[in-house]
matplotlib code that plots the C-alpha trace (Angstrom):
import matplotlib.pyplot as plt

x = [-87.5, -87.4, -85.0, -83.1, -82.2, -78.6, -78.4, -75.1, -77.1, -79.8, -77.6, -75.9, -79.2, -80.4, -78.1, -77.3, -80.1, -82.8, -81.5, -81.7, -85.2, -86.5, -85.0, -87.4, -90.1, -89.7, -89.3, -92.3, -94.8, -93.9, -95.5, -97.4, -100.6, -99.6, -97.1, -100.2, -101.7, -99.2, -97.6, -101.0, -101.1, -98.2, -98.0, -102.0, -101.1, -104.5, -104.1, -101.7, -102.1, -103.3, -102.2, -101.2, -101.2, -99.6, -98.7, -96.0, -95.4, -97.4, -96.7, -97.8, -98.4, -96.5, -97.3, -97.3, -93.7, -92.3, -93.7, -93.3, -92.7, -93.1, -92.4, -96.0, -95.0, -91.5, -93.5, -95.5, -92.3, -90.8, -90.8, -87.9, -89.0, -85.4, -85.2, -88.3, -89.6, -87.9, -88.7, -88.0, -89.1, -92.1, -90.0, -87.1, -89.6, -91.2, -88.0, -86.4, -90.2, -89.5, -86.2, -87.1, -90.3, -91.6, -91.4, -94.7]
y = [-14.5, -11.1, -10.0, -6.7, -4.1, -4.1, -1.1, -2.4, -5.4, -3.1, -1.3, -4.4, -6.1, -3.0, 0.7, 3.0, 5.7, 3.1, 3.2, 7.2, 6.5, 4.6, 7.3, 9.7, 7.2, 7.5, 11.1, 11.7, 9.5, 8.5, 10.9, 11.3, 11.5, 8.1, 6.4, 3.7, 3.9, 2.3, 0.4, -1.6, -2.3, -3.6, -5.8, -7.2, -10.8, -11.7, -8.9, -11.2, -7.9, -4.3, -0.9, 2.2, 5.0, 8.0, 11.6, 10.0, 6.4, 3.5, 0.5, -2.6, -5.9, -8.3, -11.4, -11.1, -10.6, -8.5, -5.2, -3.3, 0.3, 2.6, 6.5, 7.1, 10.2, 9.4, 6.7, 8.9, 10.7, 7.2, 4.0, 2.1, 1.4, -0.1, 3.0, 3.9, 0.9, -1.6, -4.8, -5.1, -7.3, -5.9, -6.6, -4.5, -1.9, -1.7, -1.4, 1.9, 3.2, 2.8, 4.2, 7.2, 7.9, 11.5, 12.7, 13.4]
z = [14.0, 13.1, 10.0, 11.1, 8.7, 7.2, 5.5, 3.9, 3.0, 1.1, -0.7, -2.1, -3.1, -4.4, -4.9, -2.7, -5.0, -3.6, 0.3, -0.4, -2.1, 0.9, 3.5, 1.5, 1.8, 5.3, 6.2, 3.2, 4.3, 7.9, 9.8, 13.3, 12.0, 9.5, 11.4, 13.6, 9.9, 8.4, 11.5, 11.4, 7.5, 7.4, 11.0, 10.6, 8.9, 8.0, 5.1, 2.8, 0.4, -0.1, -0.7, 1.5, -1.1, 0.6, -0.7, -2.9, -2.2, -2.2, 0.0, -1.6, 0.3, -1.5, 1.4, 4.8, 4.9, 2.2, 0.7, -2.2, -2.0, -5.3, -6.2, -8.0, -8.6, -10.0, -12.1, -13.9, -16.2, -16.5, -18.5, -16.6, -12.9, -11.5, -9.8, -8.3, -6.6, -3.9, -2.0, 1.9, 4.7, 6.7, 9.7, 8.4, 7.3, 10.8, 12.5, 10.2, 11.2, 14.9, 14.8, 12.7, 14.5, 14.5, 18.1, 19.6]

ax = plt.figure().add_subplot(projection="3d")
ax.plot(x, y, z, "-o")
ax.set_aspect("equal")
plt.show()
């Protein structure tokens, strides 16, 4: 069964700076030239991990159903990374994608 996104739910497990931070993600890096690029990455479950490295972000494969997405470029100027990375559910990930997706 596929997990939905809760944005409420996101916020609470995370901050409402990291549902801003993944909004970002997805109007930075989401694109229509990457959007199949990284709708495949992340739906093919035979690749149990890997990275997307994007103009920004990087999506890391955590498992087949959670991924890890980083601010590389925040990362460089910091030493405390609570704020510039964030787990969610493939699933949940592939969904926001859908729904934000750049018009063709």
């Amino acid at each position: 069964m596929k997990k939905v996104f809760d944005k409420h739910e996101f916020i609470k497990k995370n901050n409402e700076f990291l549902y801003h931070l993944l909004e970002d993600f997805i109007k930075t890096e989401v694109t229509e030239e990457t959007f199949w690029i990284i709708y495949n990455f992340l739906k093919l479950n035979n690749f149990k991990s890997g990275e997307f490295e994007g103009n920004q972000y990087l999506i890391q494969k955590k498992n087949t159903e959670e991924v890890l997405i980083i601010d590389i470029v925040s990362e460089e100027f910091k030493s405390d990374f609570s704020q510039t990375r964030f787990a969610i559910g493939v699933d949940e990930l592939m969904q926001l994608m859908e729904e934000l997706r750049p018009s063709r």
